[in-house]
PLY file of the C-alpha trace (Angstrom):
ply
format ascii 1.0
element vertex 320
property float x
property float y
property float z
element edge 319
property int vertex1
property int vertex2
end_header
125.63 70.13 16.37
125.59 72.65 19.15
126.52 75.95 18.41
128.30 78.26 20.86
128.59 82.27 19.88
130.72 83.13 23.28
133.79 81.85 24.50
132.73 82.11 28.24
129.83 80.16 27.21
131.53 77.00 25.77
131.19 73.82 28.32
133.83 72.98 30.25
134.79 69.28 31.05
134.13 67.36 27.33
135.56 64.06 26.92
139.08 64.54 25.16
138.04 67.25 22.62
139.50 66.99 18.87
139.72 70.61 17.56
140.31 72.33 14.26
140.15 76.14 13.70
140.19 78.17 10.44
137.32 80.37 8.37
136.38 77.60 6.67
134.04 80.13 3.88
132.45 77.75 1.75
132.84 74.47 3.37
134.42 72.95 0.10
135.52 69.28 -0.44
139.28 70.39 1.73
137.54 71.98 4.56
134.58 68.57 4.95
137.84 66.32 4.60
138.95 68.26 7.29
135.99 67.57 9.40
136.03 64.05 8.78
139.64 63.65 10.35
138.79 65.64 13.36
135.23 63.29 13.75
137.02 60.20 12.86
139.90 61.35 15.52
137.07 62.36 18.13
135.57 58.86 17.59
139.05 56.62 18.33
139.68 58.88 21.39
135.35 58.46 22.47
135.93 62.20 22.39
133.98 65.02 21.45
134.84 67.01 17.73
134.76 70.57 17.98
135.44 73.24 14.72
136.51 76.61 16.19
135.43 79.54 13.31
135.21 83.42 13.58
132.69 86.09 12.54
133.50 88.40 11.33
136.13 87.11 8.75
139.67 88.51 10.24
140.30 90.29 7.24
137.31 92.37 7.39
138.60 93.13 10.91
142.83 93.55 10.53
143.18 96.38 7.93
145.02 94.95 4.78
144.75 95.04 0.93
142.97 92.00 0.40
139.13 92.88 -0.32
136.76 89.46 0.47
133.92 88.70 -0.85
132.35 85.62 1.30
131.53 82.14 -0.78
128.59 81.54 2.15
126.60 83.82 4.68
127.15 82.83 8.17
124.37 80.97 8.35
124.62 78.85 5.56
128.22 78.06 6.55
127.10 77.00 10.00
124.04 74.88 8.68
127.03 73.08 6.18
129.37 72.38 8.96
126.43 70.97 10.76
125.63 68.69 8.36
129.29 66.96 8.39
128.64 65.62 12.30
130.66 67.64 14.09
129.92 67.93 17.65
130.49 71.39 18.47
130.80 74.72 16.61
132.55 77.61 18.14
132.07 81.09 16.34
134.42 83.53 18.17
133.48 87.20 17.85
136.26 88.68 15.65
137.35 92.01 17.14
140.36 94.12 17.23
140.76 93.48 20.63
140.95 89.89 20.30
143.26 89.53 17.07
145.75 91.36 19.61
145.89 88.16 21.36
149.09 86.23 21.50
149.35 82.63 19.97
150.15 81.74 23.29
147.03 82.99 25.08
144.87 81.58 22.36
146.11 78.52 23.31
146.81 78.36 27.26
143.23 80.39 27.56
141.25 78.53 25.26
141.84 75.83 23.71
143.94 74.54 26.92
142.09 76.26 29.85
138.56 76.47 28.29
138.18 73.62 25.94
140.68 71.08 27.55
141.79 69.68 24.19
143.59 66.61 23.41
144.48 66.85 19.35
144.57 70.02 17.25
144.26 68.98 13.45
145.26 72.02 11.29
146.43 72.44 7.48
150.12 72.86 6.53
150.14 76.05 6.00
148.27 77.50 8.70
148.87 79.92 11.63
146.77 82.06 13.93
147.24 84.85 16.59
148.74 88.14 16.82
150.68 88.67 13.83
150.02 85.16 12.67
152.80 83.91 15.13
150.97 80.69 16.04
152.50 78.39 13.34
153.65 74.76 13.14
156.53 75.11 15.21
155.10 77.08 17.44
152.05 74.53 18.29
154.45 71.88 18.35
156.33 73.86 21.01
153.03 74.26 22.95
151.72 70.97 22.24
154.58 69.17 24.09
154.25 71.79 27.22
150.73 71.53 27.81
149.85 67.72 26.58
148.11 68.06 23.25
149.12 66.24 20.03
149.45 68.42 17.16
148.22 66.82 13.42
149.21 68.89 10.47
147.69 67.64 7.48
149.26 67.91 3.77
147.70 69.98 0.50
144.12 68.70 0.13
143.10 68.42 -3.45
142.10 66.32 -6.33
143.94 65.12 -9.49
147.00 67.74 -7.98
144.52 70.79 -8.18
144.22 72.05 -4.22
140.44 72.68 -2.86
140.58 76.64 -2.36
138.07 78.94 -0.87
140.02 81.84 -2.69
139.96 79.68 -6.02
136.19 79.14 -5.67
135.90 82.94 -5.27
138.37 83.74 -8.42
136.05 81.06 -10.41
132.54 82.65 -9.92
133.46 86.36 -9.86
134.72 84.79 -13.57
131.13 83.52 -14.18
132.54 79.95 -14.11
130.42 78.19 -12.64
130.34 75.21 -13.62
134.17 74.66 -12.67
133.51 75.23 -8.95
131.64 72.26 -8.82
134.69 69.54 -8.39
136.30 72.18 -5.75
133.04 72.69 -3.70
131.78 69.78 -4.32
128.18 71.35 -5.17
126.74 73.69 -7.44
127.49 77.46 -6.18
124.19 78.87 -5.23
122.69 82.07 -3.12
119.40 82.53 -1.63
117.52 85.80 -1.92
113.62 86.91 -1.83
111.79 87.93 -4.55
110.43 91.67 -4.69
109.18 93.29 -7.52
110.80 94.81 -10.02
109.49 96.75 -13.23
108.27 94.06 -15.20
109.84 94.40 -18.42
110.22 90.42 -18.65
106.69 90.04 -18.44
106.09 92.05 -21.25
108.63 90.52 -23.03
107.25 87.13 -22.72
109.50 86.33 -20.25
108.29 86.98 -16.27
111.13 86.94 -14.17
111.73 87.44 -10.32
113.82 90.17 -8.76
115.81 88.01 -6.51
117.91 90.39 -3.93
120.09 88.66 -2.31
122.42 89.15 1.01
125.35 87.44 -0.48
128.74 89.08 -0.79
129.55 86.85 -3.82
127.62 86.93 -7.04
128.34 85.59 -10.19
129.97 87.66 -13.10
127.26 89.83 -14.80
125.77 87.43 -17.99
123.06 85.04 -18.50
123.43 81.36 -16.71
121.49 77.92 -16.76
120.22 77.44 -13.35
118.35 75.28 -11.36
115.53 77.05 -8.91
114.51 75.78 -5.49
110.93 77.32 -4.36
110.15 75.81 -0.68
110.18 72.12 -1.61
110.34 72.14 -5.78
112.87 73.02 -8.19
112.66 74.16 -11.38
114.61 75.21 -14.39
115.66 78.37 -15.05
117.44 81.12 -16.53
119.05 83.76 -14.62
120.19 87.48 -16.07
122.94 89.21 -13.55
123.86 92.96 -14.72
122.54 96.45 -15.50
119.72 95.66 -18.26
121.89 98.14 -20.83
119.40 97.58 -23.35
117.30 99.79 -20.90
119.98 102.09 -19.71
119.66 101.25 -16.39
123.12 101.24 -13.91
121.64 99.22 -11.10
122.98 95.64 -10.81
120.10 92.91 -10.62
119.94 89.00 -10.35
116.21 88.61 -12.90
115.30 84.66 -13.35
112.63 83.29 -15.03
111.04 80.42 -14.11
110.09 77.62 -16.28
107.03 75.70 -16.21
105.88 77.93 -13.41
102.52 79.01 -12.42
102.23 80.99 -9.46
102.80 84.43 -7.37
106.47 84.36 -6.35
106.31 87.97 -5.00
107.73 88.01 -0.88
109.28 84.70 -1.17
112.53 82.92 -0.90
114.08 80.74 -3.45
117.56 79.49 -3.83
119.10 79.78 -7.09
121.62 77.38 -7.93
123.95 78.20 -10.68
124.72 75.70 -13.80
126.53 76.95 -16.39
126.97 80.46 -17.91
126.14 80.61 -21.48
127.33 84.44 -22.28
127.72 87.49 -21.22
125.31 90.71 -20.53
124.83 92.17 -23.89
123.07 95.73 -25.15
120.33 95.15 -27.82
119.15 97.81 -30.42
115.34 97.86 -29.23
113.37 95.49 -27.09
112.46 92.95 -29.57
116.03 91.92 -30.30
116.36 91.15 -26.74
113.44 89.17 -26.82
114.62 87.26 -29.39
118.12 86.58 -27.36
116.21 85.58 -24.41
113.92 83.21 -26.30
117.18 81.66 -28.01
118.82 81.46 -24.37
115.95 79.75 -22.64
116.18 77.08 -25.54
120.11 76.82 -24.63
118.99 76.44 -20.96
116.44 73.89 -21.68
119.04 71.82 -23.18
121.78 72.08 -20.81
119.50 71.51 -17.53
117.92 68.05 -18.98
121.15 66.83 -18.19
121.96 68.49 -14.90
120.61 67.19 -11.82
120.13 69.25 -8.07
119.66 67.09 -5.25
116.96 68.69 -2.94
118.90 68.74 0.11
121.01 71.51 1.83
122.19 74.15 -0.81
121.80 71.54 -2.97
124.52 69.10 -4.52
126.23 67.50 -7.44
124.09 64.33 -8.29
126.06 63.51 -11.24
0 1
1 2
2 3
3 4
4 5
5 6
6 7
7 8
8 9
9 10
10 11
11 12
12 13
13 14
14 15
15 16
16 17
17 18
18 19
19 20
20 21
21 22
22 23
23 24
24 25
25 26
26 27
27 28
28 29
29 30
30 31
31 32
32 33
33 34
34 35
35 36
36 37
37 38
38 39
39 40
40 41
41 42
42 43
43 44
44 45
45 46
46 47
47 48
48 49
49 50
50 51
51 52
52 53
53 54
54 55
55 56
56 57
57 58
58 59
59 60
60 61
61 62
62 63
63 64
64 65
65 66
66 67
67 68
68 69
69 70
70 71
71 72
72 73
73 74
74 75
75 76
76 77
77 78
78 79
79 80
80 81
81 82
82 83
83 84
84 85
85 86
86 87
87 88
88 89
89 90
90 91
91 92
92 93
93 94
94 95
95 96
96 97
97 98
98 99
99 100
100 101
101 102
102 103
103 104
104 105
105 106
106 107
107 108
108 109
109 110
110 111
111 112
112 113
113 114
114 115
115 116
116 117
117 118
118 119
119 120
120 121
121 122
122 123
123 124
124 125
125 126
126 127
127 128
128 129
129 130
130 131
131 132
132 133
133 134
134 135
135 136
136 137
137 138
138 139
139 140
140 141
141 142
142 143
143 144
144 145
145 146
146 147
147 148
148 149
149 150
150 151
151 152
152 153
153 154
154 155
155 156
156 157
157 158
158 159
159 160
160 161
161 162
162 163
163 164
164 165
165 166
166 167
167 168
168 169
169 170
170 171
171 172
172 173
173 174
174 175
175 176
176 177
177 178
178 179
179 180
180 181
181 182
182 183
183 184
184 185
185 186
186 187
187 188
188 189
189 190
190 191
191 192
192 193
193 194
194 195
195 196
196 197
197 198
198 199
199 200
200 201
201 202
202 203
203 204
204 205
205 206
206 207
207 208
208 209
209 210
210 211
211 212
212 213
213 214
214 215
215 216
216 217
217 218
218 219
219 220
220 221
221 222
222 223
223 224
224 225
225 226
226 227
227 228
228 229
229 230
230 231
231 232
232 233
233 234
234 235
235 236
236 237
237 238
238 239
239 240
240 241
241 242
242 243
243 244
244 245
245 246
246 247
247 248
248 249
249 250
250 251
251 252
252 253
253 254
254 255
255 256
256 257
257 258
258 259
259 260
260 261
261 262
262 263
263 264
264 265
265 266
266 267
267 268
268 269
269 270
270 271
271 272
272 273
273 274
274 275
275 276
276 277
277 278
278 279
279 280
280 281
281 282
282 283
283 284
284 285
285 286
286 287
287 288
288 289
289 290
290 291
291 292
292 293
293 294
294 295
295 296
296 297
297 298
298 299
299 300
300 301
301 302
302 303
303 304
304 305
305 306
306 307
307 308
308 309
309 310
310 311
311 312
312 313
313 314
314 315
315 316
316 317
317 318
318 319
């Protein structure tokens, strides 16, 4: 996939472009469906598919109630909508100036003049441009006065519940984890790099890594079964998100401790991929009543990860 970050810079002259636009945070089972129609329509047409995105999200852009916090960084979203064979990937700077832009423009300018599409495939309820004006009708409209078919496609879901990037969010700011894995269609997982921390689990009997991690979305606070990727191996895990209250502390941490491993883990990056939460962060009476919890937890862990299985390939995915 070729990745353009400018709009002056996109190529002129592709064969009959296919093109679908949205934020697409997550890339979950609705938004690769989507990709697959756009590919598949590309393909009939010997045309080229292209996936139009924006960074930043609008919303952190256009002031508005709504507070976001994003299912994938960038990059991992780009490397995910790579992997579903799209041709082209178009990541608009999102600036005030240019969410002033009229449906219209958007499309005459852009997709029209710059892009020279053929098909626009878009979700029912979508709509784009100043004031969200561009909607169904309104492509229609536009489709019929400057030769491009318009393809709205219905409510994407599975057994009537509708793949949602917002749902997804709701679910793991809940700590449930494990039901985000039929709507993603992977296990919900963040990367971060290990620095060091103050080494209370190593006294305890249990060394763990301070993961920090750029991700805007991180499970609720609690302990979770989890499955660890380090460079090329994974390994069970547990992971501890929250303030350590046995310890007074306020700063929030993501701790995970390693199973079976032997090795220095300080300065790199590992991937953490999240299972199933088993309970929520607790305060303990003195350090060896934690211990005890964490020794009982990392028993629970053991139990629930012989049955769970992480494919090691990109952000990992459900196996079974």
């Amino acid at each position: 996939m070729i990745i353009v970050r400018a709009i002056g810079e996109f190529p002129a002259g592709l064969p009959s472009p296919v093109v679908t636009i949205g934020n697409f945070d997550g890339v979950h089972r609705g938004h690769r469906e989507i990709f697959r129609r756009v590919r598949e329509a590309a393909d009939m047409r010997h045309g080229a598919s292209v996936v139009i995105t924006f960074e930043p999200h609008p919303l952190m852009v256009i002031p508005s109630h709504r507070k976001i916090s994003l299912i994938t960084t960038t990059a991992e979203k780009e490397a995910l909508i790579g992997a579903t064979g799209i041709d082209y990937l178009l990541v608009i700077p999102f600036t005030p100036e240019f969410a002033r832009q009229t449906a219209r423009e958007f499309v005459a300018e852009l997709l029209v003049g710059r892009i020279g599409m053929k098909q626009l495939v878009i979700g029912y309820d979508y709509a784009f441009g100043r004031n969200r004006e561009g909607g169904i009708d309104l492509l229609a409209d536009l489709g019929r006065e400057y030769g491009f078919e318009v393809v709205v496609l219905g409510p994407i879901g599975d057994k009537g519940h509708v793949f949602s990037s917002s749902e997804i969010r709701r679910m793991v700011r809940e700590g449930e984890v494990g039901r985000v894995v039929p709507l993603l269609g992977r296990h919900f997982s963040l990367g971060g790099r290990v620095v060091r921390g103050h080494n209370r689990g190593r006294v305890l009997g249990f060394p763990t890594a301070h993961v920090v991690s750029d991700h805007e979305l991180i499970p609720a606070d609690g302990v979770y079964a989890v499955k660890v990727r380090v460079a090329d191996e994974i390994f069970d895990g547990a992971c501890n998100i929250g303030t350590k209250p046995t310890f007074g502390e306020e700063a929030r941490t993501i701790e995970v401790f390693l199973f079976d491993f032997d090795g220095d883990l300080y300065g790199r990056e590992l991937r953490i991929f999240f299972i199933e939460r088993l309970r929520g962060e607790e305060a303990y009476p003195d350090a060896e009543a934690l211990r005890r919890a964490i020794a009982a937890d990392v028993a629970r862990c053991r139990e629930i990860l012989g049955a769970a299985v992480i494919r090691n390939g990109l952000l990992g995915t459900e196996a079974r």
